[in-house]
N, C-alpha and C positions, 0 to 999 in steps of 0.2 A: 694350772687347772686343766683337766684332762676334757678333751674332748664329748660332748655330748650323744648319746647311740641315739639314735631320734624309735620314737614310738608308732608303731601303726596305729589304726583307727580304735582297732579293737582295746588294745591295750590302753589308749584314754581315756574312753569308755568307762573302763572296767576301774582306771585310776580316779576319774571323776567321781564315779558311785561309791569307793571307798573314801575317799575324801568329806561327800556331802553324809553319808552315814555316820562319818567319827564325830564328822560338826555337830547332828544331831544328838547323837547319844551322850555329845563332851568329852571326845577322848582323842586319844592322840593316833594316828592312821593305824601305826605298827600296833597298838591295843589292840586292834579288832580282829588280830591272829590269834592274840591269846583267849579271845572269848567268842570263838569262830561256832563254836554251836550253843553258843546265847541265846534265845527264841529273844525278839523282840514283844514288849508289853504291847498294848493296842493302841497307847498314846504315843509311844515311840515310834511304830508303824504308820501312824497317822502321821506323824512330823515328816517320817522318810518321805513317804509318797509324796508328801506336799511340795517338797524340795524338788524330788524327779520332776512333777509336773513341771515344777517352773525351769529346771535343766530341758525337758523335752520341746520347750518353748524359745530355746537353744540360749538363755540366757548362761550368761559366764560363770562358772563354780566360783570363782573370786568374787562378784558381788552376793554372790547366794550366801556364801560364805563371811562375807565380811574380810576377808584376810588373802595374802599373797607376798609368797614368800622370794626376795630378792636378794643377791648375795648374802651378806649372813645376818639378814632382815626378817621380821617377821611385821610384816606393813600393812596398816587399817586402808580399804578401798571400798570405796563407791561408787554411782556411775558418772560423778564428778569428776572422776579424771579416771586417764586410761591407766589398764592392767602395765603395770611393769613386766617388759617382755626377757626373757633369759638374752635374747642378742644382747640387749640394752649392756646387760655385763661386761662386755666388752669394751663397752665405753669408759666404766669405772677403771677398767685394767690399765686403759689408755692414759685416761687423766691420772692415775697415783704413779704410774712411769716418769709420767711429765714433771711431779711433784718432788717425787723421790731424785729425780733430775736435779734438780734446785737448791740452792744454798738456801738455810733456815727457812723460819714460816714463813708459808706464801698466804696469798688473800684469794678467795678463789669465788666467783659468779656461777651459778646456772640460769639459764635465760629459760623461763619456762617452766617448774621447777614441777607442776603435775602434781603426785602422792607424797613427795619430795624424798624418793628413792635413791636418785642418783646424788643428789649433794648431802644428803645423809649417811649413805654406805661411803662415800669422801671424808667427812669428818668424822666418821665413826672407825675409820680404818686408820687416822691421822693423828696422832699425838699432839700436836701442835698445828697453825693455823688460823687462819680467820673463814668462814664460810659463807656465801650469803647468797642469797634467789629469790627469783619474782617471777610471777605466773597472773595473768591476766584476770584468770578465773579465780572471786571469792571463797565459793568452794573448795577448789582445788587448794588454796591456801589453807582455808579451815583445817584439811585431811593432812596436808603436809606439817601440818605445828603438832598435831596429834602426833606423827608420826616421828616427828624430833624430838619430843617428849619423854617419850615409851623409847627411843633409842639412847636416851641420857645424852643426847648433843645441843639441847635445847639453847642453852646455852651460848653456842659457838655456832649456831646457823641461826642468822637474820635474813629474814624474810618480809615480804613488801608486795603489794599490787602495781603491777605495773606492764606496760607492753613493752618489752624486749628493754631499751635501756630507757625510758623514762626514767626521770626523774635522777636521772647521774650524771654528774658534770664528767666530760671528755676531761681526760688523767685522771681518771679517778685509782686506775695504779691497781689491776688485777693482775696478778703473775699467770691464772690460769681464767678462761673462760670455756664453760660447758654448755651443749646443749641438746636434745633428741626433741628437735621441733618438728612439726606436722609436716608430712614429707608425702602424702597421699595427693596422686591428684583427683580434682572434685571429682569428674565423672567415675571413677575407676570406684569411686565408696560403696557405690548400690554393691556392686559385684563382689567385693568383700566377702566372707565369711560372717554370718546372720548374729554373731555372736560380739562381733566385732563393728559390722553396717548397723544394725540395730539397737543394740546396747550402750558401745560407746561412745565418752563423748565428741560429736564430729571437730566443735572448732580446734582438738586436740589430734586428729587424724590430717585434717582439710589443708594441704597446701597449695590450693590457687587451681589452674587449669592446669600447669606443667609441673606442678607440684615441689616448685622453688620458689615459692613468694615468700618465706620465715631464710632461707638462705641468702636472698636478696637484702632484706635485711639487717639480716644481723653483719655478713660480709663487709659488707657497705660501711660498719659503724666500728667493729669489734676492736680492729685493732687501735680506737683512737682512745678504748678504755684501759686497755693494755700496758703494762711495763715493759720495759723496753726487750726485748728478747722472749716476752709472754708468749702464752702459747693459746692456740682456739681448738679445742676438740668437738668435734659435730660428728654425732649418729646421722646416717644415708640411707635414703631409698637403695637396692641392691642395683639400680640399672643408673645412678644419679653420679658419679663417682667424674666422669668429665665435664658434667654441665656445673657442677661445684666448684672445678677445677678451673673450669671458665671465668666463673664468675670472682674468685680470687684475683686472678689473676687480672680483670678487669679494676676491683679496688684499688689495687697497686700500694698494696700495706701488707702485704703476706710473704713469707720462703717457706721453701722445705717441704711443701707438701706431700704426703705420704696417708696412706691408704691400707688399712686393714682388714681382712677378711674374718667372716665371722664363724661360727663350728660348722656350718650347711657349705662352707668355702664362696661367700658371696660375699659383695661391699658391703662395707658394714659402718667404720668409722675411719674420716680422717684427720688429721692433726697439722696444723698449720702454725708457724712462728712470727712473731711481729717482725717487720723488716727493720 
């Protein structure tokens, strides 16, 4: 996967207005070159405008939209759970390394499971396997079974309410465990980007004061869910990459720690092994 060119402000901009116009009209973005001196009807013009307003109001194109597209996903969201972010990808790369790693089908957790992007772009990329995730948030489940649905993995990811391992008996025998848990610390939310402070949802941003209370944990517990040489993949704050690293190594259930950078070259995700 080839690195990312990042966008200025303008060029967002200009990508978001083509986006909420195709939504409107029902077309697909690249459509709107081929009917680039279309006049819009007066109902269609009404719809746009409606949309900017609510863009100008700095709400996110993906709830406006209904949709956001994540690896090679095309995924239902709302402000029930957070937008799946392009880093986040990194994380999938991470865990099918880990997989691809592994003699036959593995059984794989996400702790958190949000729109259920990440453990669906997993079994959706996985020929075999068992898949399964829990997410605190009712909602957030509702969106994520939708979204295993429409990806025909429905099937082969079970999913559950639960905070982090509820309701799993320790050996419960995961070859892999995933997770991109809330890594924001509280104060630092206001300051946010209004699109992101405002919109989304906090108990999926909120990690405590130091913003390692969901690392604390899952660390603590991961590897007692773990096969024996299982592996923990976690998405990271970009400046969290030692205090992680601490705290591992405090459990004293972890080796191997290792640390990847994401396309902007900042911490991104690390993968840890049961001891």
């Amino acid at each position: 996967m080839g690195r990312r060119v990042p966008e200025g402000a303008g060029d967002r901009e200009r990508a978001a207005a083509e986006i909420l116009l195709a939504h409107v009209l029902g077309l697909e973005r690249v459509q709107l070159y081929m009917r680039h001196d279309q006049p819009l009807v007066p109902a269609e013009l009404a719809a746009f405008k409606a949309v900017i307003r609510r863009r100008l109001r700095h709400e996110p194109v993906a709830y406006i939209t209904g949709r956001k597209g994540f690896w090679t996903l095309d995924l239902k969201v709302d402000p029930e759970v957070l937008i799946p972010r392009p880093e986040t990808e990194l994380l999938v790369e991470q865990a099918l390394a880990v997989l691809k790693g592994r003699p036959g089908a593995g059984r794989v957790l996400e702790l958190g499971v949000g729109s259920g992007a990440v453990v669906i772009a997993l079994a959706a990329a996985s020929e075999d396997g068992r898949f399964f995730g829990c997410d605190i948030s009712p909602g957030a489940l509702k969106i994520a079974r939708v979204n295993a649905q429409s990806a025909g993995v429905a099937g082969r990811v079970h999913l559950w309410a639960g905070d982090w391992f509820d309701g799993l008996a320790p050996g419960s025998g995961f070859d892999l465990i995933v997770s991109n848990p809330p890594y924001v610390r509280s104060a630092d939310i206001a300051a946010l980007q209004p699109e992101i402070a405002t919109y989304e949802p906090r108990p999926a941003l909120d990690g405590g004061p130091d913003g390692l209370n969901s690392y604390r944990a899952i660390l603590a517990s991961a590897h007692r869910y773990l096969t024996p040489g299982g592996s923990l993949v976690l998405e990271i704050g970009c400046d969290q990459r030692e205090a992680v690293a601490r705290l591992a190594d405090a459990s004293g259930g972890y080796c191997g720690f290792d640390c990847r950078r994401d396309y902007g070259g900042l911490d991104r995700v690390v993968a840890l092994r049961k001891k």
